[in-house]
C-alpha positions as CSV (number, residue, x, y, z in Angstrom):
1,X,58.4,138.2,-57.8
2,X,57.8,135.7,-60.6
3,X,54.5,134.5,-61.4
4,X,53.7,130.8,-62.6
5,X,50.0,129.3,-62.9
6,X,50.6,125.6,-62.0
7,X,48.5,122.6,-63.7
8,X,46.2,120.5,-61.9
9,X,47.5,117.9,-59.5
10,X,46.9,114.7,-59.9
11,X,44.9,112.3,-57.1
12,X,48.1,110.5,-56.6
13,X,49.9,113.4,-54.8
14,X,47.4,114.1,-52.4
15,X,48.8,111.9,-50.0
16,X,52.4,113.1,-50.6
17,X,51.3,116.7,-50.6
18,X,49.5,116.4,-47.1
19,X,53.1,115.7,-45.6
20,X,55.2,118.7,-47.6
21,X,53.0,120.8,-50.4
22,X,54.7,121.7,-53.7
23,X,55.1,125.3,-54.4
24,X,52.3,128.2,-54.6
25,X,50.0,127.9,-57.9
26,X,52.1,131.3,-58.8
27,X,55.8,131.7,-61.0
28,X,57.3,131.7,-57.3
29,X,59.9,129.5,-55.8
30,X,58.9,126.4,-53.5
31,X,59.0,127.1,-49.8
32,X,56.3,127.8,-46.8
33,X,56.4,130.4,-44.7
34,X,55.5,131.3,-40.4
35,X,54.8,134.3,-38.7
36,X,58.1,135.2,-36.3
37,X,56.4,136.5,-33.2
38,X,54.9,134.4,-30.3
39,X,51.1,134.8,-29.6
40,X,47.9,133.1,-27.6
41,X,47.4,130.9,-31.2
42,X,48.7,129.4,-33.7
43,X,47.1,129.0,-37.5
44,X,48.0,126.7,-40.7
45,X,47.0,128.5,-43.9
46,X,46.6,126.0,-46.8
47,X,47.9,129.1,-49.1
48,X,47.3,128.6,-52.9
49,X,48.1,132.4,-53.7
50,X,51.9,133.7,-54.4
51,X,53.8,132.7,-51.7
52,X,55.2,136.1,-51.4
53,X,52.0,137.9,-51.2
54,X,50.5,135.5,-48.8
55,X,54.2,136.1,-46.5
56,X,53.5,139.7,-47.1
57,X,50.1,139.7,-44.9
58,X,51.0,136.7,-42.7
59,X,53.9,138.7,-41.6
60,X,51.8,142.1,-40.9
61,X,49.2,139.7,-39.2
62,X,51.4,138.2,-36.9
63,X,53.5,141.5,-36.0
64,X,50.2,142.7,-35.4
65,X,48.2,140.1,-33.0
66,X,51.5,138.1,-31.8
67,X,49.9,134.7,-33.8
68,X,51.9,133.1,-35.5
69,X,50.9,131.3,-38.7
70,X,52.3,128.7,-40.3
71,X,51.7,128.5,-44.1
72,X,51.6,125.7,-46.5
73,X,51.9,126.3,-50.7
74,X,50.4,124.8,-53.2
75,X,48.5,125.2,-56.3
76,X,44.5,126.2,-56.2
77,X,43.4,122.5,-57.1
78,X,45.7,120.7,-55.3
79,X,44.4,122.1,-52.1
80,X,41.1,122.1,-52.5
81,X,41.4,117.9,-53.1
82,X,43.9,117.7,-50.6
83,X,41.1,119.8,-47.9
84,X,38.3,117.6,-49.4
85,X,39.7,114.2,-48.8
86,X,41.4,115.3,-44.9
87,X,37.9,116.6,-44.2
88,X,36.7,117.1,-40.9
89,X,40.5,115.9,-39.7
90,X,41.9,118.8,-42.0
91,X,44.9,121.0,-39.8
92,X,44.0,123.5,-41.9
93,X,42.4,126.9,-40.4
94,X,42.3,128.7,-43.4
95,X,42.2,128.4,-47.5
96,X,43.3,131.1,-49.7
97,X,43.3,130.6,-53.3
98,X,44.3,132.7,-56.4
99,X,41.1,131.5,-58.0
100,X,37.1,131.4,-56.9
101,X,36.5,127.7,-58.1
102,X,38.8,126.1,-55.7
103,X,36.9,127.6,-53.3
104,X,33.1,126.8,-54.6
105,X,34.6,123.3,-54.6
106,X,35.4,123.1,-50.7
107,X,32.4,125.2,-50.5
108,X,29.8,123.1,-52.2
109,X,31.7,120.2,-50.1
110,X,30.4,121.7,-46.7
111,X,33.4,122.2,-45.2
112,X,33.8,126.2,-44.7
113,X,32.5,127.9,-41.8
114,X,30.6,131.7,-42.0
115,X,32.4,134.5,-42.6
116,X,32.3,136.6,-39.7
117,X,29.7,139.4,-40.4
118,X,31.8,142.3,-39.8
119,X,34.9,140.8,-42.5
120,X,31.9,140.6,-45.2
121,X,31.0,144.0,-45.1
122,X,34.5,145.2,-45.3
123,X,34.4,143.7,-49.0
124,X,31.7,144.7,-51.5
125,X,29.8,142.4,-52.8
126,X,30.7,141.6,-56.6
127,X,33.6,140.8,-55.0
128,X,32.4,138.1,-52.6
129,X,30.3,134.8,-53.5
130,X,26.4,135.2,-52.8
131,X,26.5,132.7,-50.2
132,X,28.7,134.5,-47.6
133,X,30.7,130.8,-47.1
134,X,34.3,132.7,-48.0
135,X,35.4,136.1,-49.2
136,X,37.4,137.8,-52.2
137,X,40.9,138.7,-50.6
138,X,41.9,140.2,-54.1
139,X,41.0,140.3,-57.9
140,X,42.8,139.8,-61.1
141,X,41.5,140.8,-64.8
142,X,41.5,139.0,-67.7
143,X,43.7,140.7,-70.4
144,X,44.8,139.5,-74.3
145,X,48.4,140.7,-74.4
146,X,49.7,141.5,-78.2
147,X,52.8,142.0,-80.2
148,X,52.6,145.6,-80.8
149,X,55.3,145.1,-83.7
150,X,52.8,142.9,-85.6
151,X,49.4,143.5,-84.5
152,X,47.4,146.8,-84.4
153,X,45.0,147.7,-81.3
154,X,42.4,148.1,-84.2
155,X,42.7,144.6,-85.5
156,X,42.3,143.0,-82.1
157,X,39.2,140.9,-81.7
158,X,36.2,143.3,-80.0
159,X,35.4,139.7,-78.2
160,X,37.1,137.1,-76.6
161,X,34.6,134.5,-78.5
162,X,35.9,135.9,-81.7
163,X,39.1,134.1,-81.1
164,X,37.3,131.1,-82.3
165,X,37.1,132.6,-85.5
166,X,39.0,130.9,-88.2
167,X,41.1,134.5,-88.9
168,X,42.3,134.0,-85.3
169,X,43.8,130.5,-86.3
170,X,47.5,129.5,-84.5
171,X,47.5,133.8,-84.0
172,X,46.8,133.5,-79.9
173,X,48.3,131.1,-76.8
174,X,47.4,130.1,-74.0
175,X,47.9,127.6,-70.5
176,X,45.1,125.9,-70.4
177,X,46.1,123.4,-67.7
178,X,46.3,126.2,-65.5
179,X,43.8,127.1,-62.6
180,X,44.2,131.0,-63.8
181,X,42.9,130.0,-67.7
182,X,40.1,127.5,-65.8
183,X,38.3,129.9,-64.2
184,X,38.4,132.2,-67.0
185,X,36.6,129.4,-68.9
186,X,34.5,128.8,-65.6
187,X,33.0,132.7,-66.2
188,X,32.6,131.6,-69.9
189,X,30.2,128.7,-68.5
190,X,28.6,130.9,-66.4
191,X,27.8,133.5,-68.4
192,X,26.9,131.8,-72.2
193,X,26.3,128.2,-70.5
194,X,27.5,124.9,-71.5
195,X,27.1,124.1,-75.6
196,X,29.0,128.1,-76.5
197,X,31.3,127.3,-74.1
198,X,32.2,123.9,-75.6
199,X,32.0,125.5,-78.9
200,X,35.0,127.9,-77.9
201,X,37.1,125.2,-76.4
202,X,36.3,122.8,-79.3
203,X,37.7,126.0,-81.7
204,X,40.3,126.8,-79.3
205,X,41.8,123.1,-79.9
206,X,42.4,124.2,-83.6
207,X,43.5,127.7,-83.3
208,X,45.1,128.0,-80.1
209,X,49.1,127.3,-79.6
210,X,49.4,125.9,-76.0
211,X,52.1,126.4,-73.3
212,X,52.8,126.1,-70.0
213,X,52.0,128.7,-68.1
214,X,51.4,132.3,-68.2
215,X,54.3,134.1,-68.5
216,X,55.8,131.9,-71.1
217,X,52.7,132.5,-73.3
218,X,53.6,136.3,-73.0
219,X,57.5,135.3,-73.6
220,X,56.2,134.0,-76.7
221,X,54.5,137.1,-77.6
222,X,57.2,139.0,-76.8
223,X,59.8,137.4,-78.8
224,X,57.1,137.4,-81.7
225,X,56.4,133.7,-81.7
226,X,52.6,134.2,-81.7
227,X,50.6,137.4,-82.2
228,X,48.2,137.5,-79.2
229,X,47.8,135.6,-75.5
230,X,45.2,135.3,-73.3
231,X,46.7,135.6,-70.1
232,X,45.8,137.8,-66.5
233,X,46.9,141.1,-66.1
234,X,49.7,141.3,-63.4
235,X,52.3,138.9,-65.3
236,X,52.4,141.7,-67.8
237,X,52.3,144.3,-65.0
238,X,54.8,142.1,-63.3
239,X,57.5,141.8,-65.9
240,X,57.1,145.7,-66.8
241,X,58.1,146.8,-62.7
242,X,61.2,144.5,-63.4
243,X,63.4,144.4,-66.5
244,X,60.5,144.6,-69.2
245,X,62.7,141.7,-71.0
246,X,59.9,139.7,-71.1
247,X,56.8,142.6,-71.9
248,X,59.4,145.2,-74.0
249,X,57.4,144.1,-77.0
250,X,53.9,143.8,-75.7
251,X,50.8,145.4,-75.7
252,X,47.4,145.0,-73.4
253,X,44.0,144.7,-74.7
254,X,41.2,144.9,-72.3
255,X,37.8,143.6,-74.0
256,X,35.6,145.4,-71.8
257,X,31.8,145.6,-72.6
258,X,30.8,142.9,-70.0
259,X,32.0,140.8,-72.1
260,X,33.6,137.0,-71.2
261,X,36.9,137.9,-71.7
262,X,36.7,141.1,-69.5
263,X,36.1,138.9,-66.5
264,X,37.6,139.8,-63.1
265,X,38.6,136.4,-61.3
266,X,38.4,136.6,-57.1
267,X,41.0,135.0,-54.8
268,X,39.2,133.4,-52.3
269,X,39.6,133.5,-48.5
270,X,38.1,131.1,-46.3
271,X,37.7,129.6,-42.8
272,X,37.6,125.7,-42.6
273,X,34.8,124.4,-40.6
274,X,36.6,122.1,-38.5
275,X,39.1,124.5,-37.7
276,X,40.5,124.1,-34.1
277,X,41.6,127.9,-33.8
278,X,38.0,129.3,-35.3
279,X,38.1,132.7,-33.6
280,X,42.1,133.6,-34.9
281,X,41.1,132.1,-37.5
282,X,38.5,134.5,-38.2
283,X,40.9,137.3,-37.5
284,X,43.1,136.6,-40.0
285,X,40.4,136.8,-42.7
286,X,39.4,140.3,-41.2
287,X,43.0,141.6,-41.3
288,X,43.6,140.4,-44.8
289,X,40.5,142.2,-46.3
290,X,40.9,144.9,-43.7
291,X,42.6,148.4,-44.4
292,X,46.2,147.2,-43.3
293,X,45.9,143.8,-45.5
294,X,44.6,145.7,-48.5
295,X,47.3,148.1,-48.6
296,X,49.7,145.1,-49.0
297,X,48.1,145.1,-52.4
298,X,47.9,148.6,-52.9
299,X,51.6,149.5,-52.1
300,X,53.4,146.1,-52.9
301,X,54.5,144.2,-56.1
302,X,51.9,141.7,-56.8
303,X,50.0,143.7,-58.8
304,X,46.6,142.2,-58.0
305,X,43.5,144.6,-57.3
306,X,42.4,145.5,-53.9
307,X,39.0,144.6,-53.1
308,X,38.4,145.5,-50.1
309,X,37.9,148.8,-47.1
310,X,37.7,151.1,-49.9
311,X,41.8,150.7,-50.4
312,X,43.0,151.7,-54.5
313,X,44.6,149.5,-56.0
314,X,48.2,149.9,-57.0
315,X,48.2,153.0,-59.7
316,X,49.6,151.5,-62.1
317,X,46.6,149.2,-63.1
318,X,43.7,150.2,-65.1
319,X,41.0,150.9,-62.3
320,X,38.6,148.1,-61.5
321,X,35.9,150.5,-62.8
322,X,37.0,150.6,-66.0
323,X,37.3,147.8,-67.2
324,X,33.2,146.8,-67.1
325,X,33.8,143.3,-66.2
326,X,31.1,141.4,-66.5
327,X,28.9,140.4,-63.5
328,X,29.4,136.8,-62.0
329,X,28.4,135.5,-58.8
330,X,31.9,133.6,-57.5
331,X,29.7,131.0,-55.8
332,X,28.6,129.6,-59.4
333,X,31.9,129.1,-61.2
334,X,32.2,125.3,-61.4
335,X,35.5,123.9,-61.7
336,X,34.4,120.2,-62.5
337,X,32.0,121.3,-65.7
338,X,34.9,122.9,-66.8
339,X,37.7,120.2,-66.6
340,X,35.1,117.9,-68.0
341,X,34.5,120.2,-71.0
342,X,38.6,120.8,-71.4
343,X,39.0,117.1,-71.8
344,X,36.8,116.4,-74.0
345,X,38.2,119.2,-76.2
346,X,41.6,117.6,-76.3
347,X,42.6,120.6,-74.3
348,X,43.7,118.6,-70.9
């Protein structure tokens, strides 16, 4: 599996992506997905997570309960705008995201139903928004990958606001057009509110170099084109259970301490409100964040954190526990504040 963060859509391919959606917000390949078996019901997932991941459960799902599912890709934001403007005529049944502010967006738009009861306590809660309105499904941590030919772990910056710091200058990339680097900044917001967050971004302009995407900002590091990336965890992860050609080089840095950049992003699942298959619906949720949909995460190749029915994570990751994320309620990162605040940085 490849993994590739994709930028925001723009308003002009709504229409166009309502009819055939562009690929997964994740380094996959295009392409959608449906379960194989024939059952009482029939779901469309609007699926912003890797394709392959998402394939992975919908295909245990439907071998499991004989419905089959029918899955269309795209990236975080796309689908939230695309759910937002369809509305109450949406086909969707259910959203999954890689990211929690796509999902505060549909959220905050009135368009998801409860989460059954039952699915909510299977996940606990720092791993779930406040408002019981959708669920994590899985987690990802923020991690500042290094070129361990060039950089030291003890000359790493103890903070992810000290790459701001004039020492730090053209020394660390990033994709900032990418929904994985937004809600990063979204738990920036969150946590030191708006003026230090526009502080960071206005010093990030200066001393950040900018690519596209994740795993060509740890390419870069790799190949010693830039010192340090801020980046998730699983594209290094990723790259190391393949070849390594890509990671051979690198190093990972976990800031810990609560601190911004040791922020643990949830993937979102939801249930539209206007869903016309509510109760399957429902079930898919509860399978995904259930013991058989957790293991998928546990035993597979995505490398994201399980979350959920007290299943480990795969052992190669540093355990959730240590890496004293901070603590941030999913149902308060705001995706518009932040896009707003990029822009006006230069960054977008």
């Amino acid at each position: 599996m490849t993994f590739r963060p994709r930028p925001l859509a723009g308003i002009a391919l709504l229409t166009a992506a309502s009819l055939g959606l562009a690929a997964c917000g994740s380094d996959s390949g295009s392409g959608s997905g449906s379960g194989s078996t024939a059952g009482g019901g029939e779901l469309t997932v609007y699926n912003a997570q890797h394709e392959s991941l998402t394939q992975e459960w919908v295909d245990a799902f439907t071998t499991s309960t004989g419905i089959k599912v029918t899955v269309r890709n795209g990236s975080d934001t796309e689908l939230s705008n695309q759910i937002m403007q369809e509305g109450a005529a949406s086909p969707a049944d259910v959203f999954l995201t890689e990211n929690s502010p796509a999902m505060t967006q549909v959220e905050n738009a009135g368009l998801f139903a409860d989460v059954d009861q039952a699915t909510l306590a299977q996940v606990p809660a720092q791993f779930r928004p406040s408002t019981g309105k959708w669920t994590g499904i899985a987690a990802r941590s923020t991690v500042l990958v290094y070129d361990k030919r060039k950089v030291q772990e003890n000359q790493l910056p103890a903070s992810m606001l000290d790459l701001a710091k004039p020492e730090w200058k053209g020394r660390w990339a990033a994709s900032p057009s990418g929904a994985d680097f937004q809600a990063i900044v979204s738990a920036l917001l969150e946590l030191k509110g708006e003026a230090a967050t526009n502080e960071w971004l206005t010093a990030m302009k200066t001393n950040a170099k900018i690519y596209k995407g994740n795993s060509t900002a740890m390419k870069a590091v790799n190949s010693g084109e830039v010192d340090t990336a801020l980046i998730y965890h699983y594209y290094y992860y990723g790259d190391q259970a393949k070849t390594g050609e890509n990671s051979g080089n690198v190093g990972t840095h976990y800031f810990k301490n609560q601190d911004p950049g040791a922020f643990v992003s949830v993937s979102g699942g939801g249930v539209l409100k206007s869903s016309k298959h509510a109760a399957d619906a429902q079930k898919l949720l509860a399978f995904i964040t259930g013991k058989s949909g957790q293991e998928v995460l546990e035993k597979g190749t995505s490398f994201e954190y399980a979350v959920a029915s007290d299943v480990p994570s795969n052992p190669a990751l540093v355990p959730l526990k240590d890496l004293q994320a901070p603590t941030v309620d999913p149902a308060k990162l705001n995706s518009a504040t932040v896009t707003d605040l990029m822009t006006q940085a230069g960054l977008l």
